[in-house]
N, C-alpha and C positions, 0 to 999 in steps of 0.2 A: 348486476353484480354489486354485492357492498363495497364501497367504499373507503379508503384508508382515513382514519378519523384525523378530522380538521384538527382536533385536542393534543394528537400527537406531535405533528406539525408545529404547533405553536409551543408545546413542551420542549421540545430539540432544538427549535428555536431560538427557546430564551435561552437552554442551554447552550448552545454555540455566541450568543452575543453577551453572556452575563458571564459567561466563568471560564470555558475552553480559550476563548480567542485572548480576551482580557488579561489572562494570567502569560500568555505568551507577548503580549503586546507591553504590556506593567513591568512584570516581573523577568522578565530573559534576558531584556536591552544589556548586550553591554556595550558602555557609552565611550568604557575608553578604550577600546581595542578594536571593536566596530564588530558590526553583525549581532550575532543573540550569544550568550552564554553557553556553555558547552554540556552542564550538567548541572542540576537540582537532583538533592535524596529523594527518596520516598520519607523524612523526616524534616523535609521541606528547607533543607541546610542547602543553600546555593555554594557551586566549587567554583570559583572564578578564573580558576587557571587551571581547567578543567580541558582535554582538548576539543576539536570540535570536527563532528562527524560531517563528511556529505552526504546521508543519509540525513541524519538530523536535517541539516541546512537546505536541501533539495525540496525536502516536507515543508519546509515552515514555507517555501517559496511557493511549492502548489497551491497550501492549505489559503493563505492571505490570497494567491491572487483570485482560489476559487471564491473567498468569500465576497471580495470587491465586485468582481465578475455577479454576482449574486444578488448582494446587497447595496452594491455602491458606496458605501461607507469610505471617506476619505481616509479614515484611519490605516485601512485596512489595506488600500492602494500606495499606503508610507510605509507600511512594516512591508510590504512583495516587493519595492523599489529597493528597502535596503538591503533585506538577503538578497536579490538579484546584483545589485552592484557587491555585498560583499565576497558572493561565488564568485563573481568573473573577475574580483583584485586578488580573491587567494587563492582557489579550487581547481581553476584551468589552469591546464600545464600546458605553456609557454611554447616546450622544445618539442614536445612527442602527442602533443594533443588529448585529450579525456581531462578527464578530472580525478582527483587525489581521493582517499578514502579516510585519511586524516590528516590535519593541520594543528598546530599549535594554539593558543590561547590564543597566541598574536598573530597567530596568520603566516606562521612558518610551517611548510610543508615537514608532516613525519610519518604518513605511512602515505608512502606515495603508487601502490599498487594500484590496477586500475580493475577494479572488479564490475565488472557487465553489469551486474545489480543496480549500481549506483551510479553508471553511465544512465543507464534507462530512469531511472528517478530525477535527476539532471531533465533528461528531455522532455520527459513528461512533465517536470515545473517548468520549464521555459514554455513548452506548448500552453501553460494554461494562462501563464504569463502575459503570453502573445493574446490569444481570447479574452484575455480582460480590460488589457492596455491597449489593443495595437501598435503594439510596439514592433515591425517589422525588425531590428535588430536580435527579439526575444525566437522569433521564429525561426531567422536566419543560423541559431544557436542551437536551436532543438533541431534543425537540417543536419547540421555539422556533427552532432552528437547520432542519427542515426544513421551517418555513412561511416564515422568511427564502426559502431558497432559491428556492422556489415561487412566491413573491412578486414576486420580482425579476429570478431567471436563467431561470425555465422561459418557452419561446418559445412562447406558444399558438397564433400564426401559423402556424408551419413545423414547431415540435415543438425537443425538443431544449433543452439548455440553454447562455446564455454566460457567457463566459470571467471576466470580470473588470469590476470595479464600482470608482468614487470610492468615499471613506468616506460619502458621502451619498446611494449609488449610482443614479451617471449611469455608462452604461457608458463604458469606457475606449476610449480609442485602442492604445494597446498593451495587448495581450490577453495576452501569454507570461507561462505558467511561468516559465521562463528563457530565456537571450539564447541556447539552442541553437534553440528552438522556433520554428513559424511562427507569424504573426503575422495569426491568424485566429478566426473567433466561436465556433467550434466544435472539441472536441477528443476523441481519444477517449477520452484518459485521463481529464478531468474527469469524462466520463460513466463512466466502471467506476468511479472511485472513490463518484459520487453512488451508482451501483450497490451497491457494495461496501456503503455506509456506511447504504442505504435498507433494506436486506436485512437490516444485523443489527439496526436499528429493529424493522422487521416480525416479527422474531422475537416482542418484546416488547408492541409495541403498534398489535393487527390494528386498525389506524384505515382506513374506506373511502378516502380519498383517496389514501395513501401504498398501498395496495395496487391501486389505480389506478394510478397512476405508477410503481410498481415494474413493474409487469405492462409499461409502458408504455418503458421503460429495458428490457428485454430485448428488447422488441421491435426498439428502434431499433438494438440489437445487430446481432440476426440480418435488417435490411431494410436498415441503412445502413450499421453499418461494420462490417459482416465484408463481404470482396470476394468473391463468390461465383467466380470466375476464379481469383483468387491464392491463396483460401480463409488469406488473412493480414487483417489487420484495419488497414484505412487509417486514418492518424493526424489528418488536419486538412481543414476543411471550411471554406467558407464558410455566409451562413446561410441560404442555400438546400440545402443537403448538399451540394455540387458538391465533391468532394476535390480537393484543393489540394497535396498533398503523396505524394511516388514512393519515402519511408522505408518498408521493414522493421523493424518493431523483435522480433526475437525472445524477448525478456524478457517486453512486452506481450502478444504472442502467448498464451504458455504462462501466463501469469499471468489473463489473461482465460480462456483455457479451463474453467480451474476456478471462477473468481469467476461466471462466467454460470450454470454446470451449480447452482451452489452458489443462486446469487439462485430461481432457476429450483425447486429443491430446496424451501426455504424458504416461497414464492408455493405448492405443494403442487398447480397444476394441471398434471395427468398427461399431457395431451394436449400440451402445449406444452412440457413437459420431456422427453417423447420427441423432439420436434422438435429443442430446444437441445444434450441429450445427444449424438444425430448431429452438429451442427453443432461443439458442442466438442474433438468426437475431431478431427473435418478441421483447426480450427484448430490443434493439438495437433501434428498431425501436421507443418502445413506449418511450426511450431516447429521442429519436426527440421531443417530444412534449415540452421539456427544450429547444429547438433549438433555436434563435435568428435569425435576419436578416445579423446580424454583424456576423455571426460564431460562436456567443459564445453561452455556453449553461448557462444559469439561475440554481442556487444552487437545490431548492427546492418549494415544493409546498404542501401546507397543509390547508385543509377545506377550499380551495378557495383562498387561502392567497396563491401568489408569493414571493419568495426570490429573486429579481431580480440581487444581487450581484453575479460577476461575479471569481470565486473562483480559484486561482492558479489551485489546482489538480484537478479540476473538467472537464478544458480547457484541462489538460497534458491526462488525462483519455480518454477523448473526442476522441483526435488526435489519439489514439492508439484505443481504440474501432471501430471507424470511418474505420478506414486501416483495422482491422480484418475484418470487412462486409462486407469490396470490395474485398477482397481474398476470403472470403465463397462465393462469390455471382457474383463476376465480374461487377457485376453496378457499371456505372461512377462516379451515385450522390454521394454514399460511396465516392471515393476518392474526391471528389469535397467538402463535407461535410467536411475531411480530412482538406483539405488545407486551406478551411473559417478558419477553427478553427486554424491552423497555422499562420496564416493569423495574428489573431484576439490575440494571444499571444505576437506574434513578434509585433504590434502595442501597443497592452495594458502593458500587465503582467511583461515584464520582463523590469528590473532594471539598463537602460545603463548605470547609475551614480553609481550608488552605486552598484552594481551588486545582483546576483540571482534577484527572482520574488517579484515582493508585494503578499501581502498573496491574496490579490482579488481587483477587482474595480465596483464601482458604475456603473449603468445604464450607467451614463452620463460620461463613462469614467476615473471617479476620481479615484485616486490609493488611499488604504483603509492605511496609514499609521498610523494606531492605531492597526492593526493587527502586530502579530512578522514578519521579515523576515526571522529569525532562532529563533527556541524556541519546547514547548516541544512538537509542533503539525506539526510545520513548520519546515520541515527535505526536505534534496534532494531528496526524494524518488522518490514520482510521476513526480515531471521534469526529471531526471535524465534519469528517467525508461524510458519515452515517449522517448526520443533519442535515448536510447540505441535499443528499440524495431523497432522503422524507421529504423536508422543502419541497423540493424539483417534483416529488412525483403524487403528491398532494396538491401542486397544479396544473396538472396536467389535466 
């Protein structure tokens, strides 16, 4: 079988150590309120009394500690020490436990809702935390963070977990992510990411329950939201599963292709990752139908309506789904599809001047500077991760 090129590898490389890591490590600090800055433009205008996302903050925790974990770079185990200490002086809440969804510039709680999303992001950087440092404290945190979960969001009735909690968690009335999202108990995203975040636990700590539930979060994958018809993955549910929502999102697509095969991987039973592995490719595939001539892949697709903008994480997602195919499969076009889309970042997305990515660009090219380039959505995660994972599977 060909091989993913060593050229790639050392391209995403340099970008992850010359411009993504750099610009968050340089330019974020802020020095006098503690932690990183809460928002930079896409006209590269820093807000310093901007507030600051757990989302944001959760990311910069995973992304530094995957690269230390990685790299070993001193630097990089300074900048995952300070967001780790500056979540657990501001983020954890004290009286009713989880963590906040936003704080102040200074570190004063203001939206103090407790959204499932951003719990599991939480655990998943302390889980990666722990894998880099051993830091038994950082584990001991990401434990605590998935019996909150468990506790509160997991549906023993119908299965499934929801959306969003009070600080004293009574579920909410409004459920969204954000004001694009439907406004319902069940999503897919929360679940990949509880996925996501259950799976790099389980790496570290085979606990019978969480290998329950992991087993259990793949399932609801492949029985509820992958569409067995559209072979795309329906986004919103009430909390009987009844889908509620007629979105495409081709980013999610090709981003869950691999975090399933991967959770799937991990869990180590063979029978049921033969199952997933088929299932991933189909989702993979009906991903292509977002494909471009230029490598990129198109955001989304709704009642006939194209999103033709071309989206930081959705390219990062892409390049790493892409290379998962061509390992399940050994087809060329998988890594050729790969490399368009590499291709098509390295031309477009990322930011020689100013450094990291624009949040996205236009059909025609245009960089979207109205969007953050840091803020509480625009985090290193998905570039970061798409390196880190070439790296990793270019030495394998």
């Amino acid at each position: 079988m060909q091989n993913i090129p060593i050229e790639l590898s050392q391209q995403v490389h340099d970008e992850l150590i010359q411009n993504i890591l750099p610009f968050w490590s340089e330019k974020m600090i802020d020095h006098e309120n503690g932690g990183f800055y809460g928002q930079m433009k896409g006209d590269d205008k820093l807000i310093p009394e901007a507030g600051k996302g757990g989302i944001l903050n959760a990311r910069i925790l995973w992304t530094f500690s995957s690269a230390f974990l990685q790299e070993k770079n001193p630097v990089y185990l300074k900048m995952a020490n300070r967001a780790k200490d500056f979540i657990l002086d501001y983020f954890f809440d004290p009286e009713y436990g989880g963590t906040y969804w936003t704080i102040s510039f200074d570190g004063k709680p203001v939206d103090t809702k407790k959204q499932i999303y951003s719990q599991a992001f939480f655990l998943y950087a302390f889980t990666k935390h722990y894998r880099a440092t051993g830091e038994e404290s950082s584990l001991l945190t990401a434990i605590e963070l998935f019996r909150i979960i468990e506790k509160y969001s997991f549906d023993r009735e119908l299965n499934g977990y929801f959306e969003a909690y009070s600080r004293d968690w009574i579920l909410l009335e409004d459920l969204r992510l954000s004001e694009k999202d439907e406004n319902e108990k069940k999503t897919m995203n929360t679940h990949l990411h509880i996925l996501e975040a259950y799976t790099n636990l389980y790496r570290v700590w085979k606990d019978d329950r969480l290998e329950i539930q992991l087993r259990n979060l793949i399932e609801i994958f492949l029985e509820k939201i992958f569409n067995r018809k559209t072979k795309h993955l329906d986004l919103f549910f009430d909390e009987n599963w009844n889908v509620k929502s007629t979105i495409i999102s081709f980013g999610h697509d090709i981003e869950a292709s691999w975090l399933i095969d991967e959770a799937a991987r991990v869990l180590a039973d063979l029978v049921l990752l033969a199952e997933v592995q088929k299932i991933c490719i189909k989702i993979a595939k009906a991903a292509c139908e977002g494909l471009q001539p230029d490598g990129s892949l198109v955001y989304e697709l709704d009642k006939g309506i194209l999103d033709t903008d071309r989206h930081w994480w959705v390219q990062a997602e892409g390049l790493v789904g892409f290379l998962n195919a061509f390992e399940l499969t050994g087809k060329s076009h998988w890594l050729n599809k790969a490399q368009n889309c590499w291709n098509f970042i390295s031309a477009n997305l990322i930011d020689r001047a100013g450094g990291e990515w624009f949040w996205s660009v236009s059909e025609t090219g245009i960089p979207n500077r109205n969007g953050d380039k840091a803020g509480f959505w625009k985090c290193p995660y998905h570039n970061s991760r798409m390196c880190l994972e070439v790296m990793m599977r270019v030495k394998k």
